[in-house]
N, C-alpha and C positions, 0 to 999 in steps of 0.2 A: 369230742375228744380229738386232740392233735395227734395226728398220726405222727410217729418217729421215726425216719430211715436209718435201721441199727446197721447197716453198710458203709456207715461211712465211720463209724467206729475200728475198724478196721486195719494199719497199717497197710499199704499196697507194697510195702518193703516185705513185707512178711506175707502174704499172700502171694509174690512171687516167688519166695524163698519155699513153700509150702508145694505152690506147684512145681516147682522145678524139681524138689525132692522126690514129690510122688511119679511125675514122669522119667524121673533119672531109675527111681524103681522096678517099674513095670518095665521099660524098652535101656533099661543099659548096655545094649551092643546095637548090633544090626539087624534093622527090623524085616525079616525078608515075608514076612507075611502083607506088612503094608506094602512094600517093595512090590509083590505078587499083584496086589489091589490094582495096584497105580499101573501096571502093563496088561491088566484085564481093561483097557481101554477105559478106565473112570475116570478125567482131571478134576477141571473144576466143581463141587457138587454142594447140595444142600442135603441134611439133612435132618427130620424131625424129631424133639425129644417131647416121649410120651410120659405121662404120668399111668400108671396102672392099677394102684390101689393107693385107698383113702390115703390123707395127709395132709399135712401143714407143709407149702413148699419153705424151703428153706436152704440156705447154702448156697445161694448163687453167685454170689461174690467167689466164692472157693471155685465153682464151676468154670466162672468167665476166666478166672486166671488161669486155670487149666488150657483152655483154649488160645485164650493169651499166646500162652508162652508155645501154642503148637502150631503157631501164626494163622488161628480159624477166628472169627468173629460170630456172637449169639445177640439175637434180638429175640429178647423175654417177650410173649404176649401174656403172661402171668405175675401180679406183681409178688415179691417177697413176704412169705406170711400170709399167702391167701390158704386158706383150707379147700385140697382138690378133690375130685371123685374120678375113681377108674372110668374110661380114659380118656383124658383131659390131651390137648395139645400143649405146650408148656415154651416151646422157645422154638426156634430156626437156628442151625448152627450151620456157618457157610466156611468151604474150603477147601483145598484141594486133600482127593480121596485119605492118599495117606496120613496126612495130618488131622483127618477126621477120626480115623481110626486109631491113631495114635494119644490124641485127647479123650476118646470115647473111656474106656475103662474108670483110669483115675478122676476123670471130672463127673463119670454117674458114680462112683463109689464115694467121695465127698460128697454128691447132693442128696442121694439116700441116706447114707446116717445122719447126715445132719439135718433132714428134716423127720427120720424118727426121732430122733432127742427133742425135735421141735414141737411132735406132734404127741410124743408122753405129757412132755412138760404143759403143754396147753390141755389135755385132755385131764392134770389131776389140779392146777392151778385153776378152772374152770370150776372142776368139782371144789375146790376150799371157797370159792366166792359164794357158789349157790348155796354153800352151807352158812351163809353168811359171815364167817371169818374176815377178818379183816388183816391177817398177818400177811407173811409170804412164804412162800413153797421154795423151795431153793435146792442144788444142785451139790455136791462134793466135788473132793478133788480125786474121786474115786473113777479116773478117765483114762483114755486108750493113750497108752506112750504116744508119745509123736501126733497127736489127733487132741492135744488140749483145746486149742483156741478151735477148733470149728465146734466142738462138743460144747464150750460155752458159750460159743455164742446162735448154737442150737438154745440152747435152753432159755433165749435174752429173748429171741424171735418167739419161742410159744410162749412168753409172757411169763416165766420163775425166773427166779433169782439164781447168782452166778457164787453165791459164796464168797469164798476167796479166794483166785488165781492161783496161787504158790505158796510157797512159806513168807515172801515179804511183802505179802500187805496187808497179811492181817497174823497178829503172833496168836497161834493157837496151841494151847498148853496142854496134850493128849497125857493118858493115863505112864507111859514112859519118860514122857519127859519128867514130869515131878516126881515119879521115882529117882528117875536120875538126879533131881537138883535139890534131894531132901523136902518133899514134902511142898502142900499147894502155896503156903506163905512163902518158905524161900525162894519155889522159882517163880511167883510175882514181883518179887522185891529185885531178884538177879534182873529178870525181863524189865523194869522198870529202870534199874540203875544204870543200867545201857542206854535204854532209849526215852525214856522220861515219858511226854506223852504221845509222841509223833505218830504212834500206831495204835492203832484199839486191842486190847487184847481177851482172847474169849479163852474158858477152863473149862477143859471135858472135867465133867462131876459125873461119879459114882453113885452119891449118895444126896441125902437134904445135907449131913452136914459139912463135906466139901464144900458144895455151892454155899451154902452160909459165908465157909471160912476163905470162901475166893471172894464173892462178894466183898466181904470188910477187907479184903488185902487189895482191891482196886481193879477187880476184872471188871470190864466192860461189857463183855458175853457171857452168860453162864450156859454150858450144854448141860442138859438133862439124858445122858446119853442110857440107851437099852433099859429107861425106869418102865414098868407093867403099865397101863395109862391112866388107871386108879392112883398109882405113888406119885407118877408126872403130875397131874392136874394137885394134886394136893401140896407138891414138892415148890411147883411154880407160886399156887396164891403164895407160901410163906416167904418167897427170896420175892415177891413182889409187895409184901405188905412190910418188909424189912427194910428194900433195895429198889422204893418205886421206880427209878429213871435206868434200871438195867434190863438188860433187853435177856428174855428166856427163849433159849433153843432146845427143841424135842430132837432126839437123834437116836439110830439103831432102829433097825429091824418092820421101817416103816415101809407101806407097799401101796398103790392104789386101794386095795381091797380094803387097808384097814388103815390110811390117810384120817378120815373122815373124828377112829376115834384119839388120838392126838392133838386135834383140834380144840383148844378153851381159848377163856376171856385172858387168860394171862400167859398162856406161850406167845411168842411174837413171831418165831420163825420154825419152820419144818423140815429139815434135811432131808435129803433123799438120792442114796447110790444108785440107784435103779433107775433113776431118769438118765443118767451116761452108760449104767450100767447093760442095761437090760434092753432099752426098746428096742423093738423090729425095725429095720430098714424100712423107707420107703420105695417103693417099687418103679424105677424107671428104663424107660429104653429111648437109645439113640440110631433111629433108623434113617437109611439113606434114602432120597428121593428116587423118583426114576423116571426115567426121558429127559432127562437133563443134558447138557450139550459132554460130549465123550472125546478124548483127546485119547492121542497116544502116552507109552511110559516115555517114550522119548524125546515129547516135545516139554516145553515151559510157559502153559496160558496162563493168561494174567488172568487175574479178576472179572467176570462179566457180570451184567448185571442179572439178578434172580429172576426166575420165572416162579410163576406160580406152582406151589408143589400140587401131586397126581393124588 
């Protein structure tokens, strides 16, 4: 299997914009605790990021911009997507004190959620294979304001699927909308007369006979949304014995614990809030070395080379 480096998927224009957000958050004035650091005689220093409990690393593109923009530098000895065990050594992060302490927060709070999203999603995508399924597990837009794109692209690293981004790449016709636009024919024919075929479009369904009636109107997705998993499985053979080349989505109220029965030969995909929703952090820490070379607050060393950490 070719391995795929999902880091380079990425924007660096946006994972700048990302860090600089979260560090303008945590330290928007004057930092006088780093201040304090930096005249306890620490300059230039290293220091260790630990992993603590189990996980999928994940999120270090998010991390290194963090430090990035705090002018520290990380060398991973972990690659992205490895699965870790409490406690793992994970990277060297080099720089002078204040700027260590100043990246530390918002670059561990990006790499822990974003390897618990990494490490759900692989833990219930793992579970749908060994069940032998062959669909995909996949992710909502059910995500933390301002924390989309690390949250998707958690869940790309533990191996599910990312949905749809936004409202513009995929037109999803939820139960308000086709209220609003009279009904599931009119608003595929409104959706259609705008954009012709340029975009896929998928119809939250209620019912079997929704989905029928999206179906024949030209939906490309039908969601099977909050059906009991007796009505799903039944609901699906029929829009696939009517609608072979359209794709069935299972959605609502699905959880690890009961993944397993949503699972047939004719759902194709399995939503799930609870993978951006719900997972635990992973647990890390960024400690500082020691015996490392000590300046004063008042001088300005450059760069030395690393010593071995204690």
């Amino acid at each position: 299997m070719v391995h795929i480096d999902l880091r380079f998927l990425l924007p660096r224009c946006r994972l700048q914009q990302l860090a600089r957000d979260w560090l303008a958050e945590d330290a928007p004035w004057l930092d006088f605790s780093g201040w304090a650091a930096s005249c306890g005689g620490e300059g230039y220093q290293e220091a260790v990021l630990l992993c603590k409990s189990a996980g999928v690393l994940a999120g270090s593109p998010f991390f290194d911009a963090v430090c990035k923009e705090a002018n520290c530098s990380v060398e991973w000895e972990r690659d992205e997507g490895t699965w870790l065990e409490p406690v793992t050594r994970v990277a060297t992060v080099r720089g002078h004190v204040n700027d260590l302490l100043l990246a530390e927060r918002p670059a561990l709070n990006a790499l822990s959620r974003v390897s618990g999203v990494a490490t759900l999603a692989r833990q219930v995508s793992e579970q749908a294979r060994a069940a032998g399924w062959t669909g995909q597990v996949t992710g909502t837009r059910k995500t933390t304001p301002g924390f989309r794109l690390p949250e998707k692209y958690g869940l790309l690293v533990g191996g599910a699927g990312t949905h749809r981004y936004g409202t513009g790449d995929l037109v999803m016709l939820k139960d308000n909308h086709i209220w609003a636009m009279g009904g599931v024919r009119n608003a595929l024919h409104t959706v259609h007369t705008l954009l012709g075929r340029t975009l896929k479009v998928e119809v939250e369904c209620r019912s079997l006979e929704e989905a029928l009636e999206a179906a024949e109107g030209g939906a490309d997705i039908i969601m099977l949304d909050n059906f009991s998993t007796e009505l799903l499985h039944q609901s699906a053979f029929s829009v696939k014995a009517a609608f072979p080349g359209i794709i069935v989505e299972a959605s609502g109220g699905i959880t690890p614990q009961n993944l397993l029965q949503y699972l047939g030969p004719h759902v194709d995909m399995v939503s799930m809030g609870c993978l951006t929703q719900g997972p635990p952090s992973i647990d890390f820490s960024l400690k500082l070395a020691k015996g490392l070379k000590k300046t004063s607050c008042t001088s300005h060393p450059s760069p030395t080379t690393s010593t071995d950490l204690q």
